[in-house]
KOLLO-142715 format. One record per residue: residue number from 1; y, x, z of N, C-alpha, C in turn. Coordinates in steps of 0.2 Angstrom, whole numbers, always signed. Layout:
BEGIN
(NUM, (Y, X, Z), (Y, X, Z), (Y, X, Z))
...
END
This chain:
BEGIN
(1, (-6, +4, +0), (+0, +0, +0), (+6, +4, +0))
(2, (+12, +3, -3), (+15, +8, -4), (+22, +2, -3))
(3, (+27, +7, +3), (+32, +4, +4), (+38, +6, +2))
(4, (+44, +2, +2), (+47, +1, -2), (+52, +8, -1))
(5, (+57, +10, -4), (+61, +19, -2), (+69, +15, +4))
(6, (+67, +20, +7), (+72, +19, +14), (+80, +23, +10))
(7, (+83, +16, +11), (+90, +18, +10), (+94, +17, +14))
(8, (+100, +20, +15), (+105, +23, +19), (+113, +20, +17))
(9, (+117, +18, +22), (+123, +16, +19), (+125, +19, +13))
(10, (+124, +27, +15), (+128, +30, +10), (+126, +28, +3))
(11, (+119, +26, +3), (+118, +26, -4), (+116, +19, -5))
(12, (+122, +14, -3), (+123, +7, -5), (+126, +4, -11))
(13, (+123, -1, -15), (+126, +0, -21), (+133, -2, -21))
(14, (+137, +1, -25), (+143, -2, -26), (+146, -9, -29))
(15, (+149, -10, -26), (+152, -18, -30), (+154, -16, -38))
(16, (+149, -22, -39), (+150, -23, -45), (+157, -25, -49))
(17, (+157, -21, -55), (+163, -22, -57), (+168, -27, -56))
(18, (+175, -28, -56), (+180, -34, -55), (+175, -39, -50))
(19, (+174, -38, -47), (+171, -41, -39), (+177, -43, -35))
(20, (+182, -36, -35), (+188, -35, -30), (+194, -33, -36))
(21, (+202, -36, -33), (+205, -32, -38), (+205, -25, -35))
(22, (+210, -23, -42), (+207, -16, -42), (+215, -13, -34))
(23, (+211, -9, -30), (+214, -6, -25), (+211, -10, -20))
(24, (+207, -12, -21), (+207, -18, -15), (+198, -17, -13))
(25, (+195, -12, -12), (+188, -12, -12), (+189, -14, -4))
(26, (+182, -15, -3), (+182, -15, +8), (+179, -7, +8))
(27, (+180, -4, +16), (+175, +0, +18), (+169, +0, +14))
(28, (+166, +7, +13), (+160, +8, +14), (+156, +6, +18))
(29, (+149, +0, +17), (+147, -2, +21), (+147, -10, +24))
(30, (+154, -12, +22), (+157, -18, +25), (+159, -20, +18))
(31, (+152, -26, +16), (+153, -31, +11), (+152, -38, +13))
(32, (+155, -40, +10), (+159, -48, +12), (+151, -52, +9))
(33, (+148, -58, +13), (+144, -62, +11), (+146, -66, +4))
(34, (+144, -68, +0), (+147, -72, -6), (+149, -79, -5))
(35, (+156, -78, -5), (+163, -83, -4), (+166, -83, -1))
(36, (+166, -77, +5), (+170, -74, +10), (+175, -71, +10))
(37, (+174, -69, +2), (+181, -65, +2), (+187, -68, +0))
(38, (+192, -67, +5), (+199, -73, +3), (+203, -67, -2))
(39, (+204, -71, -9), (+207, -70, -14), (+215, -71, -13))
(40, (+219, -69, -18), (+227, -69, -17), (+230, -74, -17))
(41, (+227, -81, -17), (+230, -86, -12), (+229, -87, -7))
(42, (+224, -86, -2), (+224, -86, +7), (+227, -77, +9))
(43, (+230, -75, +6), (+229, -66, +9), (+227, -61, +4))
(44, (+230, -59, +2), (+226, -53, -4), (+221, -45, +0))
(45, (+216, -45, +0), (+213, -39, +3), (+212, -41, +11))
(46, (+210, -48, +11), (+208, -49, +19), (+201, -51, +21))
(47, (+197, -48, +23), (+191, -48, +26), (+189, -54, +30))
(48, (+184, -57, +28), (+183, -63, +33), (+177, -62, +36))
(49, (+176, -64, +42), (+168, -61, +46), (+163, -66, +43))
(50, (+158, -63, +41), (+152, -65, +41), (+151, -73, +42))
(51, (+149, -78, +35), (+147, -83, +38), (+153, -90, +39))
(52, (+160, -85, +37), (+167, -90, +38), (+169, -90, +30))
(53, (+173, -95, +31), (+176, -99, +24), (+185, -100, +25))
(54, (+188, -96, +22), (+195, -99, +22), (+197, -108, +21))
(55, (+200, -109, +23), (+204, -117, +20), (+210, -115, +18))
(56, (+215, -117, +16), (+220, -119, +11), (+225, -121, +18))
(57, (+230, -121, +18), (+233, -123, +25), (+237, -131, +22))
(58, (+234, -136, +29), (+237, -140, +24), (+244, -144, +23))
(59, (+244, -150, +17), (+252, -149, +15), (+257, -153, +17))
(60, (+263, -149, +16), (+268, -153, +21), (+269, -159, +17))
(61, (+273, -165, +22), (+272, -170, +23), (+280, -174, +14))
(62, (+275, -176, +13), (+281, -179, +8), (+287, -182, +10))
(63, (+295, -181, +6), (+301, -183, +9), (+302, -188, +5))
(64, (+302, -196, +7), (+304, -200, +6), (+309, -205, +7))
(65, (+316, -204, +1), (+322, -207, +3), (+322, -213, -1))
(66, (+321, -213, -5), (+321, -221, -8), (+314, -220, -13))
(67, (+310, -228, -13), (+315, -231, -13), (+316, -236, -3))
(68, (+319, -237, -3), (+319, -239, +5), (+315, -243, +9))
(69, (+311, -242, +15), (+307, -247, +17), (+309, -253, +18))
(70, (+303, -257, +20), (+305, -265, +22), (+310, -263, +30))
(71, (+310, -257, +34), (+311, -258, +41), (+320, -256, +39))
(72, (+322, -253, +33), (+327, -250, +33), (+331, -253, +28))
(73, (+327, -258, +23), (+333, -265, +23), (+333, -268, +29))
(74, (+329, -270, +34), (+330, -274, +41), (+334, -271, +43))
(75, (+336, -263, +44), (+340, -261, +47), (+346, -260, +46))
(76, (+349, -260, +37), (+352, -262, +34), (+357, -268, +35))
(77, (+354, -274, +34), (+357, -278, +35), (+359, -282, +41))
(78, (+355, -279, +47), (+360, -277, +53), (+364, -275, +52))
(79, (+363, -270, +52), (+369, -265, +51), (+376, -270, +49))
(80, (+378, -273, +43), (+383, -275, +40), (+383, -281, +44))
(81, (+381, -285, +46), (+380, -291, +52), (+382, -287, +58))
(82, (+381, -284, +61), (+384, -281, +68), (+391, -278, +67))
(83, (+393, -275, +59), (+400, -273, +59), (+404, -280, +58))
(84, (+401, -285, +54), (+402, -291, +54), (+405, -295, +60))
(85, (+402, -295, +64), (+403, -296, +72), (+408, -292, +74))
(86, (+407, -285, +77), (+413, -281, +78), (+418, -284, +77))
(87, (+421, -285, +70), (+426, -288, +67), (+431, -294, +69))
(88, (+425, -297, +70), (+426, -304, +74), (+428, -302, +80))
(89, (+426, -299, +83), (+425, -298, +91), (+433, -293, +93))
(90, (+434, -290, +88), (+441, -287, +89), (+447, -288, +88))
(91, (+447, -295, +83), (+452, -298, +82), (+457, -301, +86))
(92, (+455, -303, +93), (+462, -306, +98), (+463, -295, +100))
(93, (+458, -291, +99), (+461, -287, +100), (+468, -285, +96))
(94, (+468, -286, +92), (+473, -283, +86), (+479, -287, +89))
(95, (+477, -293, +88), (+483, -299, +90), (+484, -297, +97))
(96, (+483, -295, +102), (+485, -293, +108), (+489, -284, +107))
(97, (+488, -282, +105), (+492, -275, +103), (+498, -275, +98))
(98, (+496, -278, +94), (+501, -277, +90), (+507, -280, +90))
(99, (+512, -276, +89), (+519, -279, +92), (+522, -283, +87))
(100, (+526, -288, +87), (+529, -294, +82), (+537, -294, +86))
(101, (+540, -294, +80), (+546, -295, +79), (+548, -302, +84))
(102, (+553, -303, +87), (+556, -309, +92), (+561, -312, +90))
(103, (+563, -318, +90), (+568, -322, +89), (+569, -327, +96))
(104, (+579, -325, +96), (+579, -330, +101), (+584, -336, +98))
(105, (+581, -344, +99), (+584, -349, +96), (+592, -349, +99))
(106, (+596, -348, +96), (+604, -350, +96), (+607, -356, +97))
(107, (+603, -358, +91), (+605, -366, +90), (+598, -369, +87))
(108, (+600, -378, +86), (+594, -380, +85), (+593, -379, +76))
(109, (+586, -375, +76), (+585, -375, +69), (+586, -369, +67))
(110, (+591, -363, +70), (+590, -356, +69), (+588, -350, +75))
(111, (+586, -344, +71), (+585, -339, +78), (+587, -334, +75))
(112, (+588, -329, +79), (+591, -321, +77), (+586, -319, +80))
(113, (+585, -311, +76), (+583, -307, +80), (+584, -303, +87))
(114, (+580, -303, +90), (+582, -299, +97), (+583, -293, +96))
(115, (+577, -290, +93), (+581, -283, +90), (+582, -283, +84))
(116, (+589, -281, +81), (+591, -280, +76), (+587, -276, +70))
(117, (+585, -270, +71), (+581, -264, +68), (+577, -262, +72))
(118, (+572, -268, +69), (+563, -265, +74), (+559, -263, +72))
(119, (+554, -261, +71), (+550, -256, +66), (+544, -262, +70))
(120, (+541, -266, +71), (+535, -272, +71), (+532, -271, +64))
(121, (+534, -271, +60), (+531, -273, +55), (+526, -268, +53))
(122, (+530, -261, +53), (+525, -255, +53), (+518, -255, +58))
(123, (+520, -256, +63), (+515, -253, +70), (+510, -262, +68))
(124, (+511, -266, +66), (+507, -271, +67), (+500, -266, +63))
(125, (+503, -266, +55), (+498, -261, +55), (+496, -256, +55))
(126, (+498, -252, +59), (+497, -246, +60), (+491, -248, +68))
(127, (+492, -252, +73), (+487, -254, +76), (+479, -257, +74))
(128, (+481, -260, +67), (+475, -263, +64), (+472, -256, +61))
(129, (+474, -251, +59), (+470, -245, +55), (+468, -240, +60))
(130, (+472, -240, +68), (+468, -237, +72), (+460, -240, +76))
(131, (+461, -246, +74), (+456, -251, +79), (+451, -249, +73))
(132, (+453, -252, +65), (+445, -250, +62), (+445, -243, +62))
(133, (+448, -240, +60), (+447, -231, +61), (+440, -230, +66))
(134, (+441, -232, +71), (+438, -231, +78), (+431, -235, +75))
(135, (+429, -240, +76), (+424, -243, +72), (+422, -241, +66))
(136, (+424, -237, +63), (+421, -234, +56), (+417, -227, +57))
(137, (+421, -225, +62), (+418, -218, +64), (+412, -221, +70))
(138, (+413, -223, +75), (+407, -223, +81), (+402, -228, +75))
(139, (+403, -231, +72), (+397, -235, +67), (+394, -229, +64))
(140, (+397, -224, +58), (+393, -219, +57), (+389, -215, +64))
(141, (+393, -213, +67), (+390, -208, +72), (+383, -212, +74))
(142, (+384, -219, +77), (+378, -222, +78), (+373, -222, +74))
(143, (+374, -224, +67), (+369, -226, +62), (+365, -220, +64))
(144, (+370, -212, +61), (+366, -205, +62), (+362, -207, +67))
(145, (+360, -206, +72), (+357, -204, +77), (+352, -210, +78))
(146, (+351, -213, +73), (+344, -218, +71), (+341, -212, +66))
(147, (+336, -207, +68), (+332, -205, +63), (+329, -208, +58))
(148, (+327, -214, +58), (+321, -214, +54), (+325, -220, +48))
(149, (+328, -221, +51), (+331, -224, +45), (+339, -221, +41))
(150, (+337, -214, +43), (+344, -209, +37), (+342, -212, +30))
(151, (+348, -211, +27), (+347, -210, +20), (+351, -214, +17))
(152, (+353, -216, +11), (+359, -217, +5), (+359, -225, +6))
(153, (+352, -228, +9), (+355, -235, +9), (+359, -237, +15))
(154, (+357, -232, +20), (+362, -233, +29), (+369, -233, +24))
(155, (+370, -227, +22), (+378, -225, +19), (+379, -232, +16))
(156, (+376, -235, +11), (+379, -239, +6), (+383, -247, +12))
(157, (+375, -249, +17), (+378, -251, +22), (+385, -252, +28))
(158, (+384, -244, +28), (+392, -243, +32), (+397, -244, +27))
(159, (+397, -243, +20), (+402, -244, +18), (+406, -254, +16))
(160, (+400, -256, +15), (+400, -263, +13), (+401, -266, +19))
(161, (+397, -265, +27), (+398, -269, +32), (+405, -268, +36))
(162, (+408, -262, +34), (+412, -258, +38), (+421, -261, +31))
(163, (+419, -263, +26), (+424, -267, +22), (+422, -274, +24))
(164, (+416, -275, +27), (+417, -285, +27), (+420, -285, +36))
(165, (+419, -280, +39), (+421, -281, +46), (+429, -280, +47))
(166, (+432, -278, +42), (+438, -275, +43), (+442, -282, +39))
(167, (+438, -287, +34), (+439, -290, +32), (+441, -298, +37))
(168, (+436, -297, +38), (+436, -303, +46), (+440, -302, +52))
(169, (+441, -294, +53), (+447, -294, +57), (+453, -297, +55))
(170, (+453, -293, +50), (+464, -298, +44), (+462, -306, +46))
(171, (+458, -306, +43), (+459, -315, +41), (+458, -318, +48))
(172, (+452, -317, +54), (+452, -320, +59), (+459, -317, +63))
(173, (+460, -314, +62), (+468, -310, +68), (+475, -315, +64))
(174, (+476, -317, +58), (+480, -320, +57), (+479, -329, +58))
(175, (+474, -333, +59), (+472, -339, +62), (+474, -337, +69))
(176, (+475, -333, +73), (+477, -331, +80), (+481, -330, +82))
(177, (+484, -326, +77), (+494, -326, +80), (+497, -330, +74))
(178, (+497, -334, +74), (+500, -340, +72), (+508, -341, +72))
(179, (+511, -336, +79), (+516, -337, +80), (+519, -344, +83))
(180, (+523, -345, +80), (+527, -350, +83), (+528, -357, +78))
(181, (+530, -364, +82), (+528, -370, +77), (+535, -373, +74))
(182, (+536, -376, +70), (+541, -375, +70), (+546, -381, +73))
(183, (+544, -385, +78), (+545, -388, +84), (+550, -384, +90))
(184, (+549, -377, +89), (+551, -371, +94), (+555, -369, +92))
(185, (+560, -373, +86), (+566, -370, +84), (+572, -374, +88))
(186, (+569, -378, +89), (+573, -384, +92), (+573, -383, +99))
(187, (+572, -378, +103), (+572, -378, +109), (+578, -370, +108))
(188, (+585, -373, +113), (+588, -365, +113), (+588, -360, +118))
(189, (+589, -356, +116), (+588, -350, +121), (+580, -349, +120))
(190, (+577, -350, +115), (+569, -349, +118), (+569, -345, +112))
(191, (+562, -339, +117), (+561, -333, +112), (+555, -335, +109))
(192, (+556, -333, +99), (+549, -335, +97), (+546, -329, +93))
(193, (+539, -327, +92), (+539, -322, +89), (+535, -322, +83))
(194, (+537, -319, +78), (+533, -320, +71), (+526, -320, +69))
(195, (+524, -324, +65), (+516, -324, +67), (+515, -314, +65))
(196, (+511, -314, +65), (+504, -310, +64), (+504, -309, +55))
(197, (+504, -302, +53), (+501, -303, +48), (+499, -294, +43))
(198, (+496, -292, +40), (+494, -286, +37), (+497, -287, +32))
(199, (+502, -281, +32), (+508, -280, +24), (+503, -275, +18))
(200, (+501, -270, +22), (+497, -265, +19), (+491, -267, +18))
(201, (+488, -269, +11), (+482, -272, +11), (+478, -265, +11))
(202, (+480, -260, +11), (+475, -254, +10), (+474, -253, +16))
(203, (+475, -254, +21), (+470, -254, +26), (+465, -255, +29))
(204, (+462, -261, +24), (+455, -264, +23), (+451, -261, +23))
(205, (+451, -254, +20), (+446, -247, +16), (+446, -244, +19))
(206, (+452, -243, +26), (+449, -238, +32), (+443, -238, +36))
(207, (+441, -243, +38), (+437, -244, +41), (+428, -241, +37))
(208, (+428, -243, +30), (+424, -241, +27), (+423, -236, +24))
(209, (+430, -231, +23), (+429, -225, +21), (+429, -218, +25))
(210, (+430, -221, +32), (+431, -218, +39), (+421, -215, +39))
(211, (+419, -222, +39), (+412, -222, +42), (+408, -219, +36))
(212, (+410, -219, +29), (+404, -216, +23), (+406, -206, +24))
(213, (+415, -206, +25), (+416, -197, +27), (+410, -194, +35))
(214, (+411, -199, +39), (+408, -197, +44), (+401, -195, +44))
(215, (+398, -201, +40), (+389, -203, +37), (+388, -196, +34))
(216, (+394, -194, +31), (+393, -189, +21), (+392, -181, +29))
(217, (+398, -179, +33), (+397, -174, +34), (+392, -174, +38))
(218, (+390, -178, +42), (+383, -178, +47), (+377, -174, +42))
(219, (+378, -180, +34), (+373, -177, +30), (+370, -168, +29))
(220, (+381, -167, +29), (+378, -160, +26), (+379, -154, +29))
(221, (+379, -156, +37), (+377, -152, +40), (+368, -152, +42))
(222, (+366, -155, +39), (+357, -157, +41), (+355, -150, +39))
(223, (+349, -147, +41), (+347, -141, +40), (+340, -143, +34))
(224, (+338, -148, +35), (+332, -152, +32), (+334, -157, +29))
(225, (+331, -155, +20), (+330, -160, +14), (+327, -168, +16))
(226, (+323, -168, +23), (+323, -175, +23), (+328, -178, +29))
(227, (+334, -174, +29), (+338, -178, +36), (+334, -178, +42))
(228, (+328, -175, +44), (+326, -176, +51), (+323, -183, +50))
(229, (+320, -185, +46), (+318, -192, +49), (+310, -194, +50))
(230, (+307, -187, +48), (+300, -187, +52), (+295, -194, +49))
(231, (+297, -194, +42), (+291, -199, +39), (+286, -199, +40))
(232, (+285, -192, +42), (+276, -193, +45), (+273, -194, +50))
(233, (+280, -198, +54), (+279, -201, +60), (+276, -208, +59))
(234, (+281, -211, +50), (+280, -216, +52), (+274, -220, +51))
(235, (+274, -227, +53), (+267, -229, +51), (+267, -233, +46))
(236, (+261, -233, +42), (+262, -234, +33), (+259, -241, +33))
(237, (+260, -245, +38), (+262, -254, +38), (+267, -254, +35))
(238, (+272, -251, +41), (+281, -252, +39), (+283, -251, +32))
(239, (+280, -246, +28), (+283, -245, +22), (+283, -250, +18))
(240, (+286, -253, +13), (+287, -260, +7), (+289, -256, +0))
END
């Protein structure tokens, strides 16, 4: 019986050609089992122990900004519904702030000004542009810091809810300061004061142009292409 010849590392055969790129042999002695060896997508020239398998690392989570979910129309349309309200809800404030022009009656049927050279008219609006100012800005800030619903339809949002709230303030603030009736001319000595009214219709668009700057720079300070909003938190019910 004749047995087989005793070999020696040293005289182990060499890897067959293009086996490995070329510079990349292993040690003498340390060959990789078949399919061990991770090639120049997992690591170029990295050994793996005996018996193990690379994986692929796996892939990050897809960035999905439109088209928008069912929960971020919901959110949406909140949204311009609670500026809607705002609006409403801040209207005796404007009419309580804003200063109006005074007349006191002289005779029956006329009044003069108390102050000659008032400036009321300005400041009436200039108090309506500070009040939505402030509601354009705290509604962006708010929105941002809803992660899950960032993105272009929140923006469109503030800017449509933040023009119809600014709208309902004008029109419900003028049904409120009504001013004076004109029964009130016929009483004398009595002071009456001009209703209420917004000269400047451009201040309608502060309230919504306030809120889309504030939305935009939040944007672009973001360090992440999907705004931080962790869609692969969310759960794929929600999605529509």
């Amino acid at each position: 019986m004749s047995w087989p010849p005793e070999t020696t590392p040293s005289a182990a055969p060499e890897p067959p050609p293009g086996a490995y790129p070329p510079g990349q042999y292993p040690p003498a002695g340390q060959y990789p089992v078949p399919g061990a060896y991770a090639g120049p997508a997992y690591g170029s020239g990295q050994l793996l122990a005996p018996g193990t398998f690379s994986t692929p690392p796996p892939a990050a989570p897809k960035v999905r900004l439109w088209p928008p979910s069912r929960r971020e129309w919901t959110t949406a349309l909140g949204l311009i519904a609670g500026l809607a309200a705002v609006g409403a809800a801040v209207a005796p404030l404007w009419v309580l702030l804003a200063p109006r022009l005074a007349f006191r009656v002289d005779q029956p049927g006329r009044a003069l000004p108390v102050v000659p050279e008032a400036e009321e008219y300005v400041a009436v609006d200039g108090r309506f542009v500070v009040i939505t100012l402030i509601i354009g800005v705290v509604a962006a800030l708010a929105c941002w810091l809803v992660r899950r619903s960032r993105g272009p339809l929140i923006m469109f949002a503030l800017a449509a809810g933040g023009l119809l709230g600014a709208v309902v303030t004008w029109r419900l603030g003028l049904r409120l300061g009504t001013g004076y009736q004109p029964a009130d001319l016929q009483v004398v000595g009595k002071v009456l004061y001009q209703p209420i009214t917004l000269r400047a219709r451009a201040a309608l668009v502060v309230e919504p142009t306030a809120a889309v700057i504030v939305y935009l720079l939040a944007v672009g300070f973001s360090a992440r292409n999907d705004l931080g909003r962790d869609d692969d938190q969310v759960p794929s019910s929600d999605s529509g």
